[in-house]
C-alpha positions as CSV (number, residue, x, y, z in Angstrom):
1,X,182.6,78.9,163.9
2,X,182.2,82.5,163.2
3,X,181.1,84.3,166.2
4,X,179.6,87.5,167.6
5,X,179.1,86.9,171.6
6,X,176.4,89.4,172.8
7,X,178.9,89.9,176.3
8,X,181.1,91.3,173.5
9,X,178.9,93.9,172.4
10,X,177.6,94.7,175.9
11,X,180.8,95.2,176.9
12,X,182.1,97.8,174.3
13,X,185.2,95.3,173.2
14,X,183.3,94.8,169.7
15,X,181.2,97.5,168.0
16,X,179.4,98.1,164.4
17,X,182.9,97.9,162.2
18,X,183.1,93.9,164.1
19,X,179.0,93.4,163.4
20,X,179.8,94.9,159.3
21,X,183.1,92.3,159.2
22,X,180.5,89.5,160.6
23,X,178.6,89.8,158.2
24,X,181.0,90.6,155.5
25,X,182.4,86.8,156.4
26,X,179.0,85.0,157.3
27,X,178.7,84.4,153.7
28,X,180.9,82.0,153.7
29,X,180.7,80.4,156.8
30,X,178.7,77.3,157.5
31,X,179.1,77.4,161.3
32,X,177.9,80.4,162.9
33,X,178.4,80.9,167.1
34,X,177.8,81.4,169.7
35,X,175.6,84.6,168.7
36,X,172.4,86.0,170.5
37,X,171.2,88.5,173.4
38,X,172.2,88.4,177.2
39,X,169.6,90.6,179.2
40,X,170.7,89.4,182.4
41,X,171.2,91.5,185.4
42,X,174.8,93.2,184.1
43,X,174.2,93.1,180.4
44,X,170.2,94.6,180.7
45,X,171.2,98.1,180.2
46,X,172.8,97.3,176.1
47,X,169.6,95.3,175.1
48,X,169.1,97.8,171.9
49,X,173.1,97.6,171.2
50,X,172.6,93.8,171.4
51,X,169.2,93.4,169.7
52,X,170.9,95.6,166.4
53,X,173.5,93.9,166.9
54,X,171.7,90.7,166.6
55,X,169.5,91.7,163.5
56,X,172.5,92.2,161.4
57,X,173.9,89.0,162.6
58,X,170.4,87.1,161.9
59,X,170.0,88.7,158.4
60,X,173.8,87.8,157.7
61,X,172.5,84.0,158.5
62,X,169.3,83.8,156.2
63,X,169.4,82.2,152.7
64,X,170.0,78.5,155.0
65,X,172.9,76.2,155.0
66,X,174.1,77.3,158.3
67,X,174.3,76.0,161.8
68,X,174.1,78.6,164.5
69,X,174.6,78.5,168.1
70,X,172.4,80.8,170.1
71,X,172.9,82.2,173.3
72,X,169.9,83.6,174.8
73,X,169.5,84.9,178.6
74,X,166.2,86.0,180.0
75,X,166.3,86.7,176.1
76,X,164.9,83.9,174.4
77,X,161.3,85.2,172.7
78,X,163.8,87.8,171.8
79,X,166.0,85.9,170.1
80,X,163.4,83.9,168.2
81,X,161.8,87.1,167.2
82,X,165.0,88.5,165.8
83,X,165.5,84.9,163.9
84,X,162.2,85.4,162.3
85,X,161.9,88.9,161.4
86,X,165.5,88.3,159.3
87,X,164.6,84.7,158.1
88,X,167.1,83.0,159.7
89,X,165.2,80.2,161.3
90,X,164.5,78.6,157.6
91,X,167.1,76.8,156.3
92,X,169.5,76.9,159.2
93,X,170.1,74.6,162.4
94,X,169.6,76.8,165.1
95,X,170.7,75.5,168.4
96,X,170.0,77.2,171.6
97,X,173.1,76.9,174.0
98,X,172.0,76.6,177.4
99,X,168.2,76.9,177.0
100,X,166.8,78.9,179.7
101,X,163.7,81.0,178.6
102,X,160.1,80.3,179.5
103,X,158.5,76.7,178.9
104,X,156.0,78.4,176.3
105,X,159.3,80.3,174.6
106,X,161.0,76.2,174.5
107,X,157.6,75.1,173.0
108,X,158.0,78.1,170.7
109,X,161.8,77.4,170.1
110,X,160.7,73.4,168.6
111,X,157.8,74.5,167.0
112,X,160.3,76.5,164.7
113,X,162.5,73.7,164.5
114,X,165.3,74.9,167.0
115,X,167.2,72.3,169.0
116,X,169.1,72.1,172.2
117,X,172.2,71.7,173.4
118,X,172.1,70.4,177.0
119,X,175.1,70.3,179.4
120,X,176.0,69.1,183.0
121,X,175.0,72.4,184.7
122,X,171.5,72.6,182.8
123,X,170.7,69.2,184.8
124,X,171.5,70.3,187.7
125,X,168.2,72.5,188.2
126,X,164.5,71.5,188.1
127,X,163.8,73.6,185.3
128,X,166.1,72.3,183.2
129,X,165.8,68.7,183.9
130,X,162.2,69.5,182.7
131,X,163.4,70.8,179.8
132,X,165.9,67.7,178.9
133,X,162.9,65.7,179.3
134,X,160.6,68.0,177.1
135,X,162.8,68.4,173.9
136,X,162.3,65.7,171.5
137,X,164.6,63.2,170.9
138,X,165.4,64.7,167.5
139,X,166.3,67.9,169.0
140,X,168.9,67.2,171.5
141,X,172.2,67.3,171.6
142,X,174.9,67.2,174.3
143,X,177.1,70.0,174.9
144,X,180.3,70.8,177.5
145,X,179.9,74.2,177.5
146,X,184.0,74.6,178.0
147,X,186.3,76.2,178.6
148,X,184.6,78.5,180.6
149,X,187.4,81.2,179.8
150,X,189.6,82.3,177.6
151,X,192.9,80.7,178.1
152,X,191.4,78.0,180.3
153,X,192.9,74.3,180.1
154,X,190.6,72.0,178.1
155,X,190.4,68.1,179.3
156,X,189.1,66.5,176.3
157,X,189.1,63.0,178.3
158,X,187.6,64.5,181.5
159,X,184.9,66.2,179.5
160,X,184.3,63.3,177.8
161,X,183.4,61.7,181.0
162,X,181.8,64.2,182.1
163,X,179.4,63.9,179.1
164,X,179.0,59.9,179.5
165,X,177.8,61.2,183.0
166,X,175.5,63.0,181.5
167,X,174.2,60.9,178.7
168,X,173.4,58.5,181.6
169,X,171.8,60.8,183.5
170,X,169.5,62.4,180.5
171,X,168.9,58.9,179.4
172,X,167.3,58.3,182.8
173,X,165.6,61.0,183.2
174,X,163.9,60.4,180.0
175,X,162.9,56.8,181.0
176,X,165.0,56.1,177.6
177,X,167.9,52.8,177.1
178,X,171.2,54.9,176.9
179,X,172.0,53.5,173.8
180,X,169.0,54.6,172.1
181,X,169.5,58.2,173.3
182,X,173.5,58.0,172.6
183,X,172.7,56.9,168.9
184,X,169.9,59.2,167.9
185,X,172.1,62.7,169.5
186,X,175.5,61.1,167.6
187,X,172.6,60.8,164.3
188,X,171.6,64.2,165.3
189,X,175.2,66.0,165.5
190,X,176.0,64.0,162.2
191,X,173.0,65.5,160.3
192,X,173.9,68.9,161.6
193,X,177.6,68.7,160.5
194,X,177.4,66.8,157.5
């Protein structure tokens, strides 16, 4: 998809002439990510960069028909704010990447009709275990989250049983038969890439 990583613009290596060809291209762009606001600890200081930033990406996205994958850190009421104020959130998938924001900002985020992508390293903390289990069904999907880096090797059949793993794991920890869960996220991803 079409992107506009907000490490990019807190790092200086994209600036408003990258934001104006975003949006120049959104148009005709179905899949939109991974966009959104990073005000963690080394990114805080470029929260207005990211948030205009953002704005022009989210008004680039409204009208519908897109999917968008949204990366938000200690950002998300941000995020959804910025989605709302442009009208991005009708009409579109949003997915939050990652979810990590308050438990009222992911009752906030499904209220809107977001969804969530959840991957290995999401399970591996309490918070977001409690968060797998909290998203409805209809909502989740799986994600790898990889490569990490640029240039990185990518093991489609170890991340595919990496994600098996997980699957089991989710499916257990939402008391649900694996197969069920495996069937509604593949009818999930279908409906979102149709």
């Amino acid at each position: 998809g079409l992107g506009l990583h907000p490490w990019w613009i807190a790092d200086g290596r994209l600036g408003s002439q990258d934001v104006a060809l975003f949006e120049r291209l959104a148009k005709d762009e179905r899949f939109i990510g991974e966009v959104g606001l990073d005000f963690g600890r080394d990114r805080a200081e470029t929260r207005d960069a990211q948030v205009a930033a953002f704005e022009r990406v989210a008004r680039a996205c409204a009208g519908g028909g897109k999917v968008l994958s949204i990366h938000a850190v200690k950002a998300a009421g941000e995020a959804l704010d910025v989605l709302e104020r442009a009208g991005a959130l009708a009409g579109n998938a949003c997915i939050f990447h990652w979810f990590s924001g308050t438990s009222d900002e992911l009752q906030r985020a499904v209220r809107t009709g977001c969804f969530f992508s959840i991957n290995p390293r999401m399970l591996a903390s309490k918070r977001g275990r409690a968060y797998a289990q909290a998203v409805p069904a209809e909502r989740l999907l799986l994600e790898t989250d990889a490569p990490s880096q640029a240039g990185e090797r990518y093991d489609a059949p170890a991340e595919a049983a990496r994600l098996a793993v997980m699957l089991e794991a989710l499916a257990d920890l939402r008391r649900t038969p694996r197969d069920d869960l495996a069937a509604r996220i593949a009818r999930t991803g279908r409906e979102l890439l149709r």
